[in-house]
C-alpha positions in Angstrom: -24.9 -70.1 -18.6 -21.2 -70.3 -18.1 -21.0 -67.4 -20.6 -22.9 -65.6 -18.2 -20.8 -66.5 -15.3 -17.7 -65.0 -17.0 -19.1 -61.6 -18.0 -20.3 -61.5 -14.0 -16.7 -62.3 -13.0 -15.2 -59.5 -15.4 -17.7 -56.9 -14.1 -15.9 -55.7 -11.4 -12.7 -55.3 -13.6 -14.7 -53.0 -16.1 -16.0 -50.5 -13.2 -12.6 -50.3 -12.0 -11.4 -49.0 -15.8 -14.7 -47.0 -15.5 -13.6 -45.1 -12.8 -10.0 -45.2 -13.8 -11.1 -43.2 -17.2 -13.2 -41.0 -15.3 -10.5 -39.7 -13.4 -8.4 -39.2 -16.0 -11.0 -37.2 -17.6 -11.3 -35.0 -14.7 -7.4 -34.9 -14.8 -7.7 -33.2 -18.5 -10.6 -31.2 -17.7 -10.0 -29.1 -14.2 -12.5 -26.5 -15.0 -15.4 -28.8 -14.8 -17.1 -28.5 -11.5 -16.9 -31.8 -11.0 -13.2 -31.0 -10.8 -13.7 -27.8 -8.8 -15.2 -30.0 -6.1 -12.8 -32.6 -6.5 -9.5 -30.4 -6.3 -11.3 -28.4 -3.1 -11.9 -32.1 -1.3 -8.2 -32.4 -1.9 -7.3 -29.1 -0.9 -5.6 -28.0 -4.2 -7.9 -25.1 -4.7 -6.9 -21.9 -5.0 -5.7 -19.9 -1.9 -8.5 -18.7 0.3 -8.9 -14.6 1.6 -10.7 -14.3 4.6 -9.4 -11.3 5.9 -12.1 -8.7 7.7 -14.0 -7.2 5.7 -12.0 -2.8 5.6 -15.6 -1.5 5.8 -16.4 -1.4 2.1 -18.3 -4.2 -0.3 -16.0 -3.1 -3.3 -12.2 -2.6 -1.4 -13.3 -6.1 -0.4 -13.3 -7.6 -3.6 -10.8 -5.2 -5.6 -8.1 -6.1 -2.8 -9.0 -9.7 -3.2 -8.9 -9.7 -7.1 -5.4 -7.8 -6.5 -4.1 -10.2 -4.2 -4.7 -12.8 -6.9 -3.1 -10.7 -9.5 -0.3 -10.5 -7.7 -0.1 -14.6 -7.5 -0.4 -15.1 -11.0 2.0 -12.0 -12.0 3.5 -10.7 -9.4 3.0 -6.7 -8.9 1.9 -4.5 -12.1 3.6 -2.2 -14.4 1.2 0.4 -13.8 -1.5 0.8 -10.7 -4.7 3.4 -11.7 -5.9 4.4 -8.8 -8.7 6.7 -7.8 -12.6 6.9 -7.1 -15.2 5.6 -9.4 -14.8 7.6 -11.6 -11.2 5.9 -12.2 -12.6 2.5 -11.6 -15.1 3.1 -15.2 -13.0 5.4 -16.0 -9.6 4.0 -17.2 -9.1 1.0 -19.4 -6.6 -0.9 -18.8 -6.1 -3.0 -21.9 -7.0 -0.1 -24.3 -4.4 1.3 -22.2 -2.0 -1.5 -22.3 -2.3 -2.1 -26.1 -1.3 1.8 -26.7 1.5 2.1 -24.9 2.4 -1.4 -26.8 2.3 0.1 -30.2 5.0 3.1 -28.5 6.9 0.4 -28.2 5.9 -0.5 -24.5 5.5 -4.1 -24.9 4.0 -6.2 -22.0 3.1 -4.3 -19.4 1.1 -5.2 -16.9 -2.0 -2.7 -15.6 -4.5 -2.5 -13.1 -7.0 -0.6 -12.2 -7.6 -0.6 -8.3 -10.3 2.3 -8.3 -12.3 2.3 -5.4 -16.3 3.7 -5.0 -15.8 6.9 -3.3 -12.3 6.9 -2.7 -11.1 10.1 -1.4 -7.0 11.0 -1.2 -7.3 9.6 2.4 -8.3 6.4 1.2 -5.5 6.1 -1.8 -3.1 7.3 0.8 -4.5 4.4 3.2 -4.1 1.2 0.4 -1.1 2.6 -1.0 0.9 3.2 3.0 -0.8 0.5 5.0 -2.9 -2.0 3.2 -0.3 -2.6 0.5 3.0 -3.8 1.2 6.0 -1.8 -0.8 6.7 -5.1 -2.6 3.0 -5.1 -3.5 3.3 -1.3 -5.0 3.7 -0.9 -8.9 6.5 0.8 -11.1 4.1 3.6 -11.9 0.8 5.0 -10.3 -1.6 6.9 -12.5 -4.5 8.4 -10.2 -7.3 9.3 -12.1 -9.9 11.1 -10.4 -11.0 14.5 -10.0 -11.4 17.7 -7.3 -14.0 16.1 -5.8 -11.8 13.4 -4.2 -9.3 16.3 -2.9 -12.0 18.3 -0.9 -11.2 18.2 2.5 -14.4 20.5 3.4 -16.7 17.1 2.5 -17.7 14.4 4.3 -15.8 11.3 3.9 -17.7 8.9 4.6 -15.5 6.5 2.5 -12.0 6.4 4.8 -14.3 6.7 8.1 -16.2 3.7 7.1 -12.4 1.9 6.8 -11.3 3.3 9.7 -14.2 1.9 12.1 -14.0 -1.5 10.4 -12.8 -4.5 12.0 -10.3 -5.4 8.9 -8.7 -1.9 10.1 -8.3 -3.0 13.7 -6.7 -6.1 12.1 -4.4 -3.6 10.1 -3.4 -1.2 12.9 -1.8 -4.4 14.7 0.3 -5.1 12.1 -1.5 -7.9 10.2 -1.7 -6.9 6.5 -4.8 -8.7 4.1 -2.9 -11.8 2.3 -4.2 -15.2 0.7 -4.1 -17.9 2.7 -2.8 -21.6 1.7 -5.5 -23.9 0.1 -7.4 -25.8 2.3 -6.9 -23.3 5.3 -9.8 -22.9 7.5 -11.3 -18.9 6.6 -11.8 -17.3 9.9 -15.2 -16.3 11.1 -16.7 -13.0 10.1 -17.0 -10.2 12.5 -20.4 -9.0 13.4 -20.2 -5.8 11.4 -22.6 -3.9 9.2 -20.9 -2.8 6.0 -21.5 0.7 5.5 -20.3 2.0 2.2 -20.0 5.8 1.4 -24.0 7.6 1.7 -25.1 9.8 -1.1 -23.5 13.3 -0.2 -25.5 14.6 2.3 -26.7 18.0 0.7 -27.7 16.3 -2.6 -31.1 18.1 -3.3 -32.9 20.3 -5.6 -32.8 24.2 -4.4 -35.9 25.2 -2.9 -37.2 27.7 0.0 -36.5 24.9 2.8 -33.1 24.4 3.8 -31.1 21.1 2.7 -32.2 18.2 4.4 -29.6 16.4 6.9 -28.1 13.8 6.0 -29.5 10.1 4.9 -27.5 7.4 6.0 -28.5 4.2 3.9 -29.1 1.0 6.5 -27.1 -1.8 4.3 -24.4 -1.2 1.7 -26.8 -2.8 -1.1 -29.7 -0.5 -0.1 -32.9 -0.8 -2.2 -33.0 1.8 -4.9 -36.3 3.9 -4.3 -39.3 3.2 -6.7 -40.4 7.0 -5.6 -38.3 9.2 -4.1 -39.1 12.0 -1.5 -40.3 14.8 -3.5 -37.1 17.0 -4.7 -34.7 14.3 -3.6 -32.9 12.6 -6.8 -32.3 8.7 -6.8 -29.0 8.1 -5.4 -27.0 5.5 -7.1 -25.2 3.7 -3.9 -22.4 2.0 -6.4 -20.4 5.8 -7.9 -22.9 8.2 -4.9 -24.5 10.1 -7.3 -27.7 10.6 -9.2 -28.5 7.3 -10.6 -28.1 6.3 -14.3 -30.8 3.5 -15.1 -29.8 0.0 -16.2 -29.6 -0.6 -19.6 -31.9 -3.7 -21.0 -30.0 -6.8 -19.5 -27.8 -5.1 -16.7 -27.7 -5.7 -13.2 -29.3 -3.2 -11.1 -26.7 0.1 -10.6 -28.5 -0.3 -6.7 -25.7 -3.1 -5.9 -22.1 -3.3 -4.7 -21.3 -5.0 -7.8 -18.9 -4.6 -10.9 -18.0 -6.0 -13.5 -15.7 -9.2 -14.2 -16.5 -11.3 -17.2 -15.6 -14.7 -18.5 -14.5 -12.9 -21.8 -12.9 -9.5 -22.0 -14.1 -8.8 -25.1 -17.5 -9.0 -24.2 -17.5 -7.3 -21.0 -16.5 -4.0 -23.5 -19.2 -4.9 -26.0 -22.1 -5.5 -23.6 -24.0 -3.4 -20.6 -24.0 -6.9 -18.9 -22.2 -6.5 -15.2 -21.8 -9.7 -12.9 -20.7 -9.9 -9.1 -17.3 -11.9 -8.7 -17.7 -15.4 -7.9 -14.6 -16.7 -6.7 -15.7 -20.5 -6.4 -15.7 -20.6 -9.5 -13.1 -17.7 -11.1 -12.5 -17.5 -14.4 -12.4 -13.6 -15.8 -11.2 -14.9 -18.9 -8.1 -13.6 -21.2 -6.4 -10.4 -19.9 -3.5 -10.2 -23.0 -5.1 -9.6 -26.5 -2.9 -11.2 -29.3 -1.8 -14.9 -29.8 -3.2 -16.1 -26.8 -6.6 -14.5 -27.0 -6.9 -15.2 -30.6 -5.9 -19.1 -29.8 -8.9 -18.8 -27.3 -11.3 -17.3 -29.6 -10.7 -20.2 -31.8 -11.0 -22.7 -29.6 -7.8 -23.5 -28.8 -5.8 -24.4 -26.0 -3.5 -21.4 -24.6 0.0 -22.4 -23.8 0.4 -23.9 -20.1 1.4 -21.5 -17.2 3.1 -23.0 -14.1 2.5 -19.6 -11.7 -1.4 -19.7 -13.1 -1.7 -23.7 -12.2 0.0 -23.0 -8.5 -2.8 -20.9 -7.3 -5.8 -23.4 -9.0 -6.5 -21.0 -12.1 -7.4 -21.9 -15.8 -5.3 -20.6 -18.2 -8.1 -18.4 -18.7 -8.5 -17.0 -15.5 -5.6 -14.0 -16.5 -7.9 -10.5 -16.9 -7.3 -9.3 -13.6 -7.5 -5.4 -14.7 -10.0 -4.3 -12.0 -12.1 -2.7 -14.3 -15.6 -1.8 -14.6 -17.2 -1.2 -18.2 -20.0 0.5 -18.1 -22.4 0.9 -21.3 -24.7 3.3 -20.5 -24.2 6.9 -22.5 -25.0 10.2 -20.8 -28.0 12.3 -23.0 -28.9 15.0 -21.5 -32.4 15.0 -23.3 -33.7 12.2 -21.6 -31.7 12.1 -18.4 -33.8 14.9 -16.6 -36.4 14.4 -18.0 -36.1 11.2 -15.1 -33.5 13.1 -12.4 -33.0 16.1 -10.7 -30.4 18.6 -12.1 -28.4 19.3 -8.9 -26.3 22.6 -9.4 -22.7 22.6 -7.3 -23.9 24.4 -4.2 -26.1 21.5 -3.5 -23.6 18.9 -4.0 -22.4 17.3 -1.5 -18.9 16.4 -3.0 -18.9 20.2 -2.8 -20.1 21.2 1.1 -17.1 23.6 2.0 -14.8 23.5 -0.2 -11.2 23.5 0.8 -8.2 22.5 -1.2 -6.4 22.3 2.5 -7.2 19.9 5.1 -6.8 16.4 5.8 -7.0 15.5 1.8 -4.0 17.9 0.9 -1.7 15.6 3.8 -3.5 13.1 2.3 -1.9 13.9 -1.1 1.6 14.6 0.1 1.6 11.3 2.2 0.9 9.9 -1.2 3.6 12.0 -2.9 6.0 11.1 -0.2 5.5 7.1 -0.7 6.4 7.2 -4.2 9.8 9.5 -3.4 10.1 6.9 -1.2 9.7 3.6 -3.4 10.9 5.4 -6.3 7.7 4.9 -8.2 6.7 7.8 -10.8 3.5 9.8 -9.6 0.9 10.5 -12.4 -2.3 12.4 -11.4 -5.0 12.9 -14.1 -8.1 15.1 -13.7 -10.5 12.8 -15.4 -13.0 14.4 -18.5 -16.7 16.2 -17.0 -19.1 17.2 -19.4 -20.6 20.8 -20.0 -23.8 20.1 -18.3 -21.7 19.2 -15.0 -20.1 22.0 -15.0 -21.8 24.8 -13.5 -20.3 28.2 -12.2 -20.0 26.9 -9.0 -18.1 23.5 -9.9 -16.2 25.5 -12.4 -14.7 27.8 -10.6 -13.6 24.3 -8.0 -12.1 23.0 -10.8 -9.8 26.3 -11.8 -8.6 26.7 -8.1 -7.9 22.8 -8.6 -6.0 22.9 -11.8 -3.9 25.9 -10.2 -3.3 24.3 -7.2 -2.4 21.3 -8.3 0.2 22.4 -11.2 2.0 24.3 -8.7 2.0 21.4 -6.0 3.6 19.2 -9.0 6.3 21.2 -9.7 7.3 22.0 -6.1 6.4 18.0 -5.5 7.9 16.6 -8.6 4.8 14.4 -9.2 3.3 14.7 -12.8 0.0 16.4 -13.4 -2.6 16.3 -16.8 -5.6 18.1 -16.8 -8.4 16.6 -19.4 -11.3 17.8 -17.2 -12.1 19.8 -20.2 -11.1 17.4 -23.2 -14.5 16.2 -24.3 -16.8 18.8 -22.5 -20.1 17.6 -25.7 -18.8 14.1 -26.0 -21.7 13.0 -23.7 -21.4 10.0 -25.2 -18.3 9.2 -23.4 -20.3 9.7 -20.5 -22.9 7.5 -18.1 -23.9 10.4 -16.2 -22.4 14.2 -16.4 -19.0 13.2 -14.4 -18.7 9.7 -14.5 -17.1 8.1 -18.0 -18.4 4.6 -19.8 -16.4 2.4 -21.1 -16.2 4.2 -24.8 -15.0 7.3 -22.4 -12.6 5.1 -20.5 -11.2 3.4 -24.0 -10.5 7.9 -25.1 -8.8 8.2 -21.8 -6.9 5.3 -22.1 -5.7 6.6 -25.5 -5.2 9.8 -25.1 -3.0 9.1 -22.0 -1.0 6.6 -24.5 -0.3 9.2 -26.8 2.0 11.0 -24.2 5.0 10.3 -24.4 6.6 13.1 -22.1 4.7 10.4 -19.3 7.5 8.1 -17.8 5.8 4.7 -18.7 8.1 1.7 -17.3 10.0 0.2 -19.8 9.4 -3.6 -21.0 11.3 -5.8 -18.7 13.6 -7.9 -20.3 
C-alpha cells in the first residue's frame, strides 16, 4: 500500500517531465504540424500577405512567392519575366547551374512569368508593383510577338487595372508581407477575372467568328463537349488545351507548380497549388546542400530562412512551372482544332505600335534608369504553329525589334526558330515543357556576349 502511495505522489512530477520532453521535441522538430500550430498560437509564423487580390489568381501567388524570396534572399541576380510561355518556358536552375560552370557561381534567378502577360503588364510589376530595391541586376523577358500586339485584346492588364489591389496601388500602397501574427485584412468583394480565351479563337467556316466568351470565374470548368468548331480553351496559358497527363492536376485551374522537392517537380507531370500554411518548396541550390538533403541529412542552419518561419528546406523559390506534357502533332488534332493565325485571337489586328510598344520603352526606360541590363528573348514555336500568317508576324517582329535594340541599347535573341521539329520540347505548338525550358535555359547559358551579373563577393 504505501508503495502505492509513493508512485501516486511522484505522478504529477512525471507528467510535468512528460510535457517538458514534449516540448523540447517540438523545439527540434518545427516542421511538424504540431509545431506549425504551436509557432502560429505564438505568433512566430511566417509573415502574412494579405494584400488585394491585382485581378489575377497567378500574379497573386507569383508576387507572394516573390515577396518571400526576397525575405530569405534578398532581390535576385536575374528576374525572367514574361507570359506563360516564360513562366514553362525558362528554367531557372538549369539556368543557374550553366551560367555556374562559365564561371558564374551563385546566382540567384527567378522566374516571375505571368499567364497572359502582355508588355503592359511587365511594364506594370516592374514600374509600380515592384519597388526599385525589389528589381534584379538583370531582366531576361522571354516571351514572344504575341505579348507585343497592341491590336489584341488585353484582357490581362485590364483585369489589373479594375482590381481592387490596383486601387490599393494607385494610392501609393505597394503589396508587402506583413509581421507574424498581424491580423490579414478582409477581402474585397471582387470576382477574379483572369485573361478569356482570345476572343476570335475558332475554326474557319462560312459564319463569321463568334464574339467573344468571357469565362464567369477564373477556374472555369473545362468543357466535356464543346460548341461545335470551338476548341477547348485551356484558362491557365489561353490557348487550345493540352490534356493532363496520368496523375496531373487538371490544366482547367489557376494552378502551377511548387513541389516539396525540385528534383521531382522536373521528373514528374505532377503540379500542386501553393499552400502557404504549410510552405516548404524544398531545395532551390543543387550541390552540397541538396545532396546532404537527399541523404538525409540536416542542411547547414540559416538565420535569414528561420526569421521569416521557413525550414531550411523551404529555399526553391524559382517561380517556375514544369510542365511534362510533349507536343505530337499526330495525336493532338486528332482531339483539337488546328486554328490558323487569322483566327487567333493573340493575332486580331496586328500592330507592332500602340499601347504595347510604350509599353516596351517604359520598360526599356526603367532599366536605363536602375541600371539593370535588358535581355529580351523570342522564345522557340514549332513548325506546325507557324503558319503564313503568324510567320510573316514573327519577321515584322524580329525586324522591329533588332532595330528598337540598337537604337534602345537593350539586348535582343531571336530562337523563335531554334527547334522548329523538336516537338518534343513542346506541350502545345507555342508553349515549351520543361525538357524545352531546360534547352532554353542552356542555350541562353552558352552566350557569353549576354552581360550575366557577376558573383558577388
Amino acid at each position: 500500500m504505501n508503495r502505492w502511495i509513493f508512485c501516486l505522489a511522484l505522478l504529477p512530477a512525471w507528467i510535468a517531465v512528460i510535457k517538458l520532453a514534449g516540448a523540447q521535441l517540438l523545439e527540434l522538430q518545427p516542421n511538424t504540424p504540431a509545431a506549425g500550430a504551436r509557432q502560429a498560437s505564438e505568433g512566430a509564423g511566417a509573415p502574412i500577405f494579405s494584400y488585394p487580390t491585382l485581378g489575377s489568381t497567378l500574379l497573386d501567388k507569383q508576387l507572394e512567392l516573390y515577396l518571400r524570396y526576397l525575405e530569405v534572399y534578398g532581390p535576385p541576380d536575374i528576374l525572367i519575366v514574361g507570359s506563360s510561355r516564360s513562366l514553362q518556358g525558362v528554367d531557372p536552375v538549369i539556368l543557374r547551374d550553366g551560367l555556374a560552370s562559365n564561371g558564374y557561381a551563385d546566382l540567384k534567378i527567378f522566374n516571375f512569368g505571368i499567364n497572359g502577360a502582355t508588355a503592359q503588364v511587365i511594364d506594370l510589376l516592374l514600374r509600380e508593383i515592384l519597388t526599385p530595391e525589389q528589381l534584379p541586376r538583370m531582366i531576361v523577358w522571354a516571351d514572344g510577338v504575341r505579348a507585343f500586339n497592341s491590336g489584341r485584346a488585353d484582357r490581362t492588364y485590364k483585369a489589373i487595372v479594375a482590381s481592387p489591389g490596383y486601387q490599393r496601388l494607385s494610392g501609393g500602397i505597394r503589396p508587402a508581407l506583413q509581421p507574424p501574427g498581424s491580423r490579414p485584412e478582409p477581402a474585397a468583394p471582387a470576382t477574379l477575372v483572369e485573361p478569356a480565351a482570345p476572343a476570335t479563337l475558332v475554326e474557319p467556316g462560312p459564319a463569321a467568328p463568334p464574339e467573344p466568351a468571357v469565362p464567369a470565374s477564373p477556374e472555369p470548368a473545362v468543357p466535356a463537349s464543346p460548341e461545335p468548331g470551338r476548341p477547348i480553351i485551356d484558362p491557365i496559358n489561353f490557348r487550345p488545351q493540352v490534356p493532363a497527363a496520368p496523375g496531373n492536376s487538371a490544366t482547367g485551374t489557376a494552378r502551377f507548380s511548387l513541389v516539396a522537392n525540385y528534383q521531382q517537380a522536373r521528373d514528374s507531370a505532377t503540379s500542386f497549388p501553393i499552400d502557404f500554411s504549410s510552405f516548404s518548396p524544398g531545395p532551390f541550390f543543387r550541390g552540397s546542400l541538396a545532396e546532404r538533403i537527399a541523404a538525409g541529412g540536416q542542411p547547414d542552419p540559416k538565420p535569414a530562412a528561420a526569421k521569416i518561419g521557413l525550414s531550411e528546406r523551404d529555399v526553391a523559390l524559382t517561380g517556375f512551372n514544369p510542365i511534362s506534357t510533349r507536343f505530337n502533332p499526330a495525336t493532338y488534332y486528332d482531339r483539337f482544332p488546328r486554328v490558323p493565325g487569322e483566327y487567333d485571337g493573340d493575332y486580331a489586328s496586328f500592330s507592332l505600335e500602340g499601347e504595347q510598344s510604350v509599353a516596351l520603352l517604359s520598360v526599356v526606360d526603367v532599366a536605363k534608369s536602375q541600371n539593370i541590363p535588358l535581355v529580351v528573348v523570342n522564345l522557340p514555336l514549332t513548325k506546325e504553329y507557324l503558319d503564313p500568317l503568324r510567320l510573316q508576324c514573327e519577321r515584322e517582329f524580329q525586324d522591329r525589334m533588332q532595330r528598337l535594340a540598337q537604337q534602345e541599347g537593350f539586348i535582343f535573341r531571336d530562337l523563335s526558330g531554334r527547334w522548329l521539329s523538336q516537338n518534343d520540347y513542346f506541350a502545345d505548338p507555342s508553349h515549351l515543357n520543361r525538357f524545352g525550358a531546360e534547352a532554353v535555359a542552356k542555350q541562353l547559358a552558352q552566350d557569353r556576349t549576354l552581360p550575366w551579373p557577376t558573383p558577388k563577393r
